[in-house]
N, C-alpha and C positions, 0 to 999 in steps of 0.2 A: 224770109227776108235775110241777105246776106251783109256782116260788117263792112261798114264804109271806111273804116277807117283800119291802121295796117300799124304794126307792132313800129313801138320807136318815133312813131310819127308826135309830133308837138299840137296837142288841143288845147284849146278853152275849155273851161267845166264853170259850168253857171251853177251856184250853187241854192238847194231848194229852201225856201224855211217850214216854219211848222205847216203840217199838214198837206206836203206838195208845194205848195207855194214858191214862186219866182221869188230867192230871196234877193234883198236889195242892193246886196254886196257887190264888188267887181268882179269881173269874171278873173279868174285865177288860169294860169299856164300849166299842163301838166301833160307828161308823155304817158303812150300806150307803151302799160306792161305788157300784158297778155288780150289776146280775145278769151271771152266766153261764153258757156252754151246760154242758148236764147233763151232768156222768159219763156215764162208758160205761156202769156200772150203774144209770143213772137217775136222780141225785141232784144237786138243782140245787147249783149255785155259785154264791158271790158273791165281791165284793173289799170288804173293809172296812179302814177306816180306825181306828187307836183316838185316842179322843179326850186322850186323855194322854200320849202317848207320837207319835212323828214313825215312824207302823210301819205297814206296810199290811200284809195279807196277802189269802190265797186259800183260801178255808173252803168246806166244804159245810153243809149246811143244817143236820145232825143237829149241828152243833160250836154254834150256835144255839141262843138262846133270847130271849124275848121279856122287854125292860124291866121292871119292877115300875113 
């Protein structure tokens, strides 16, 4: 499976709560830092940055979505 999405570009990141869970919060804005290498089940990574907050994280692609 190849990343859908490209360095610099503005996502959403829905954030998960305990135990995987869709948590309830809003979806928050945040740019791709880097791609990286895929899960062991196949699912790319990246590192995003949010743009309101001084937070980086380490997401898979499904926690993604695409700007309006």
């Amino acid at each position: 499976m190849a990343h859908t999405f490209s360095v610099n570009e503005d996502v959403r990141h829905q954030m998960q709560g305990p135990q995987g869970r869709v948590g309830s919060g809003q979806l928050n804005i945040y740019t791709i830092v880097s791609r990286l290498p895929l899960e062991g089940d196949g699912r790319p990574r990246y590192r995003i940055k949010s743009k309101t907050e001084n937070i980086e994280r380490v997401v898979t692609e499904d926690q993604l979505s695409r700007c309006a």
